[in-house]
C-alpha positions as CSV (number, residue, x, y, z in Angstrom):
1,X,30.1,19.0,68.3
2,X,28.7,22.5,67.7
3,X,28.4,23.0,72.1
4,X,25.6,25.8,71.5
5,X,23.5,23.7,70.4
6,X,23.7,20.6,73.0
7,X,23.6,24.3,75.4
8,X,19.8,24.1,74.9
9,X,19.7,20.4,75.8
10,X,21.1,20.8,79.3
11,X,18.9,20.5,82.7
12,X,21.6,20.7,85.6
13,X,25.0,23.1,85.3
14,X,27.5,21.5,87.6
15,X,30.6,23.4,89.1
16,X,33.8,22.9,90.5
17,X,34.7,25.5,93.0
18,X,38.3,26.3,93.3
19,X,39.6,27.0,89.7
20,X,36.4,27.4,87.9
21,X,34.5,30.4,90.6
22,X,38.3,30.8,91.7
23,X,41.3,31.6,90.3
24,X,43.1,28.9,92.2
25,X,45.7,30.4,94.7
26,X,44.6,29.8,98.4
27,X,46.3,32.7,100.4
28,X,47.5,30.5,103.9
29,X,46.7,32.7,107.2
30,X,48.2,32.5,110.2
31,X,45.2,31.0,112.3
32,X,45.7,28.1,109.6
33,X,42.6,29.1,107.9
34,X,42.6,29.7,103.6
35,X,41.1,32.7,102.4
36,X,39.6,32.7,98.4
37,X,38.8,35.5,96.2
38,X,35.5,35.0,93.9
39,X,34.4,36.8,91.1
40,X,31.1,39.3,91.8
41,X,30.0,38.9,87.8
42,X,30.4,35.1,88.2
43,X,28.6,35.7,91.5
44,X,25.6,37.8,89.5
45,X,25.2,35.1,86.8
46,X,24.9,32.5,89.2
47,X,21.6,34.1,91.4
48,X,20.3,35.4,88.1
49,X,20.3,31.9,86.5
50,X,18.8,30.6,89.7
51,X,16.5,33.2,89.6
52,X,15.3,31.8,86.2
53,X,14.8,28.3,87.5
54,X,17.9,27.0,86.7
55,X,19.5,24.3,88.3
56,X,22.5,25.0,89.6
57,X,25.0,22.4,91.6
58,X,28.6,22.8,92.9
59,X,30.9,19.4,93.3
60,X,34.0,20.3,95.4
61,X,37.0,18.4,96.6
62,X,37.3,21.3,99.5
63,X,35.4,21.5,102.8
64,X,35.3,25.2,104.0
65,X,32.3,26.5,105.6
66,X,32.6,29.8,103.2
67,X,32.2,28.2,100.5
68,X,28.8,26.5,101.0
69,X,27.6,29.7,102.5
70,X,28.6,31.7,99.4
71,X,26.4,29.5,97.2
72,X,23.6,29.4,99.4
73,X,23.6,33.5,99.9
74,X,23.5,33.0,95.3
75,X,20.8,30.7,95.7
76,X,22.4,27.4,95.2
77,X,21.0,24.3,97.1
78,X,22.9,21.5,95.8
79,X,26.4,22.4,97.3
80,X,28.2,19.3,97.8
81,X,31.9,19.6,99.8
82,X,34.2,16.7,100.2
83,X,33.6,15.3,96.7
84,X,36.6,13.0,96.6
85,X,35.2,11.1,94.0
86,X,33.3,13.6,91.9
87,X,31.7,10.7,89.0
88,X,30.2,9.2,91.8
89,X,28.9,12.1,92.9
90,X,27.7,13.8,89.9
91,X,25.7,10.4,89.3
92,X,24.1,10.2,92.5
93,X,22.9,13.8,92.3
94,X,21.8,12.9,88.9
95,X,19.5,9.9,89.9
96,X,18.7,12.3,92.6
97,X,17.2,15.3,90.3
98,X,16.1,12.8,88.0
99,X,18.8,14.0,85.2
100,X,20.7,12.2,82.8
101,X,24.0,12.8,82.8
102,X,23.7,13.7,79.1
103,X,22.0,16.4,80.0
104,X,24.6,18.1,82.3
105,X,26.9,20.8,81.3
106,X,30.0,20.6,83.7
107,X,32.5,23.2,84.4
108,X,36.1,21.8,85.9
109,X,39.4,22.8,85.2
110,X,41.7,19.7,86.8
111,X,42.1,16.1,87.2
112,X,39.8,15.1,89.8
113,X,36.9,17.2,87.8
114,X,38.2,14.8,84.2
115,X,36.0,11.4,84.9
116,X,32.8,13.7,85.4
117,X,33.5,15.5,82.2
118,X,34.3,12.6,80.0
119,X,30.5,11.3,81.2
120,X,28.4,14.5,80.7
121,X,26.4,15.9,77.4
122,X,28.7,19.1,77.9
123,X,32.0,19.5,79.2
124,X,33.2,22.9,79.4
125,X,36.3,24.5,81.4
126,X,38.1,27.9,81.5
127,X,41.1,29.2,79.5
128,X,44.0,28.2,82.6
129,X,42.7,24.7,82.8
130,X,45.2,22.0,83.0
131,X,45.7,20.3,79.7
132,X,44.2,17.1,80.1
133,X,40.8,18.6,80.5
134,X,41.3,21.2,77.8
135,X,42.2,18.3,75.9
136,X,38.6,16.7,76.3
137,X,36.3,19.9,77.0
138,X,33.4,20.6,74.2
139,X,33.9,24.5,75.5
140,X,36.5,26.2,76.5
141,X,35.9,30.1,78.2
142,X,37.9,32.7,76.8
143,X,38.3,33.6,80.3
144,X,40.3,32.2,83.4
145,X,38.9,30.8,86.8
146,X,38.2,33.1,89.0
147,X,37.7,35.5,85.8
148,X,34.6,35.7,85.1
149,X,34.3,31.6,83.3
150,X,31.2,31.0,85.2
151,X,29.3,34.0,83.6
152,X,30.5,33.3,80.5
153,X,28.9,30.0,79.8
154,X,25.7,30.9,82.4
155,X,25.2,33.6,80.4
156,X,25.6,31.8,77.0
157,X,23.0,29.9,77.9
158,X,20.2,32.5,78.9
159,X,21.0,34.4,75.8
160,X,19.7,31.3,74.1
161,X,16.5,30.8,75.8
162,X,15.7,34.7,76.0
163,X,16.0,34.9,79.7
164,X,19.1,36.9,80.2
165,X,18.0,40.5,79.8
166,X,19.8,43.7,80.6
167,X,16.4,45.6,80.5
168,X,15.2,42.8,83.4
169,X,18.2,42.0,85.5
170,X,18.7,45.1,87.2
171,X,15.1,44.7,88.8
172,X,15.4,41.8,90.6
């Protein structure tokens, strides 16, 4: 399957959270808390493709608070936390936004993200992703999670349909 081409097909980029917009260590405090590190370039592409009208969602096994209100400050609505099973989920957002799920590029990089993929039009996943889903994505980012992935694919697909513009981005 040549990916840039189903890349024009898709309606609805879903993404993990920790391994894809993170680079998967979870630094333990004290308090009992976790504290992440995300990516500012992956951060950028994210508001600029919601600026755009994209639609953007996030399916994630985790439940802190930060997270949801890092997506929301990008622009994301569709932040869903808790996602233990995350086919069922992707579905019923999909019935939801009216999308088929062979028009959703997905983004994972583990196990619990691999029964979404194998049901989408597009899976991709970045370079550190365990094997099993490298073994079954259509795309795989030169680039690890937490490394700037996300940009790469969001910005793939803007390239395509002429909205990604150096000359434009900066004046938003």
């Amino acid at each position: 399957m040549n990916y840039k081409i189903k890349l024009e097909e898709i309606k609805l980029f879903v993404f993990d959270y920790d391994g894809v917009f993170t680079d998967g260590i979870v630094l333990l405090m004290e308090d009992g808390s976790n504290v992440r590190q995300a990516n500012t370039r992956d951060g950028f592409a994210v508001q600029w493709a919601v600026k755009q009208g994209m639609k953007i969602a996030i399916l994630t096994g985790g439940k802190e608070e930060a997270v949801r209100s890092r997506m929301k400050l990008l622009g994301v609505e569709e932040v869903h936390m808790g996602c233990h099973n995350k086919l069922q989920s992707l579905k019923d957002l999909c019935e939801r936004l009216d999308v088929s799920l062979d028009k959703v590029l997905y983004m994972g990089d583990d196990i619990p993200d691999y029964p979404a993929m194998k049901e989408v039009g597009l899976a991709v996943c970045p370079n550190d992703a365990a094997t099993d889903i490298l073994e079954i994505a259509h795309y795989v980012s030169p680039l690890n999670g937490g490394r700037g992935c996300v940009r790469d694919i969001l910005e793939q697909v803007m390239r395509l349909k002429e909205i990604w513009s150096s000359e434009n981005s900066y004046k938003w």
